[in-house]
C-alpha positions in Angstrom: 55.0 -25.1 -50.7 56.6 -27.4 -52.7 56.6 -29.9 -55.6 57.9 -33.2 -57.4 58.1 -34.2 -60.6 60.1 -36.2 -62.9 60.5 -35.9 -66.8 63.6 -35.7 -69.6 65.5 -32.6 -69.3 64.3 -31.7 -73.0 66.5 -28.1 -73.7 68.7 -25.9 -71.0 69.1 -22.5 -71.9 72.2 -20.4 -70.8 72.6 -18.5 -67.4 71.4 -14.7 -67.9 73.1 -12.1 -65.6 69.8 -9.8 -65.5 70.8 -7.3 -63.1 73.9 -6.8 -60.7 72.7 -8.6 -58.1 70.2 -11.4 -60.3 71.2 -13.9 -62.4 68.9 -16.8 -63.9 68.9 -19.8 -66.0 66.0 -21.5 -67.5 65.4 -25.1 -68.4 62.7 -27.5 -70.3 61.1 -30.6 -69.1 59.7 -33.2 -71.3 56.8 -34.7 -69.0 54.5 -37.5 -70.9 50.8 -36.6 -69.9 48.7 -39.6 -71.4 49.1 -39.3 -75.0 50.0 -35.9 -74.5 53.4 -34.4 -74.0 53.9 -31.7 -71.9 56.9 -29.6 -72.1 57.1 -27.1 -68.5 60.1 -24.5 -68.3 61.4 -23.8 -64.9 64.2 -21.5 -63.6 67.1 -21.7 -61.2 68.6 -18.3 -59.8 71.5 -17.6 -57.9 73.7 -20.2 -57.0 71.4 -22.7 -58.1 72.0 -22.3 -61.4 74.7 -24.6 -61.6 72.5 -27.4 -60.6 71.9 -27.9 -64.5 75.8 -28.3 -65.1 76.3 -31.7 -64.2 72.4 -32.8 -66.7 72.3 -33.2 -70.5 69.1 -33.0 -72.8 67.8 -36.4 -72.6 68.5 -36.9 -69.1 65.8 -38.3 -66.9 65.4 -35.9 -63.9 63.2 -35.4 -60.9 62.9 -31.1 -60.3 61.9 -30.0 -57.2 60.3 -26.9 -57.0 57.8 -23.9 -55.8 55.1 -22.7 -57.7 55.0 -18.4 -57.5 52.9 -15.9 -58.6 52.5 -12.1 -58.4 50.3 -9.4 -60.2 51.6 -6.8 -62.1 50.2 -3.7 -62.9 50.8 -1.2 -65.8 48.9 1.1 -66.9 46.0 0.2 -65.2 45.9 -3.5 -66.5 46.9 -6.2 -63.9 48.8 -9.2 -65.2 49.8 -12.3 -63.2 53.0 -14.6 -63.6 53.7 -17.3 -62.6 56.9 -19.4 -62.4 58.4 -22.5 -61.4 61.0 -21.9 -58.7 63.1 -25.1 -59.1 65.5 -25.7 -56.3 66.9 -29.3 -56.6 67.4 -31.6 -59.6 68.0 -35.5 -59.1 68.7 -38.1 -61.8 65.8 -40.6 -62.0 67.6 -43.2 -62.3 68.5 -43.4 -59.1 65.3 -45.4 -58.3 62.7 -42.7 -57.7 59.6 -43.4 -59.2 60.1 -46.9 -59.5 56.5 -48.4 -59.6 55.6 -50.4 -56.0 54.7 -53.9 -56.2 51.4 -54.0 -57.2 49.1 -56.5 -55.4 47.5 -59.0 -57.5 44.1 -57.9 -59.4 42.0 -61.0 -57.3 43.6 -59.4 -54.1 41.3 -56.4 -54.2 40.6 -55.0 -50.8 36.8 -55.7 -49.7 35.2 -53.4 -47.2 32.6 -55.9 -46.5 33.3 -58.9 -44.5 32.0 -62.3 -43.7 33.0 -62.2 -40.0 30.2 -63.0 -37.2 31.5 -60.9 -35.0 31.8 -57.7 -36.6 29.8 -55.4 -33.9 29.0 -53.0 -36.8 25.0 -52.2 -37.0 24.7 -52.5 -40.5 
């Protein structure tokens, strides 16, 4: 399953080699949230780590990614993480999430109607 959403690239950390075979890099989105800000850290691994090369803090970006989870169990305590598995980033400004056309406020959709005809019984 997976998920959109645009923000400014706020901080990109460095790539970490974490094992022979895993690498990762980690990277902060600034996402405005009313008259909250949100700031969400997601991570790239493997060869998608570059995909933060080309971005700097500041940038407007759209991520998108898969949200994953798993339990973990030491010592008889469970814990659960969770991550966000980005897998593409896009500049925003290539037009995405450019607001529609609105329609007017006195065009409001009605679901009543005048007709004569309509054949509904009430």
């Amino acid at each position: 399953m997976s998920f959109d959403i645009q923000g400014k690239l706020y901080e990109a950390f460095e790539e970490q080699q974490v094992s022979d075979k895993f690498r990762k890099r980690e990277f902060v989105l600034e996402i405005p949230d009313g008259s909250y800000t949100q700031y969400v850290k997601f991570q790239l691994t493997q060869d998608k780590c570059s995909l933060l090369d080309q971005y700097k803090a500041g940038d407007e970006v759209k991520v998108t990614f898969n949200l994953t989870g798993k339990p973990f169990t030491k010592n008889g305590t469970t814990m659960y993480f969770t991550n966000l598995q980005a897998w593409r980033i896009e500049s925003a400004a290539s037009g995405f999430g450019a607001p529609a056309s609105a329609p007017a406020q006195d065009e409001a959709p009605s679901f009543y109607s005048n007709d004569a005809d309509n054949d509904l019984p009430f």
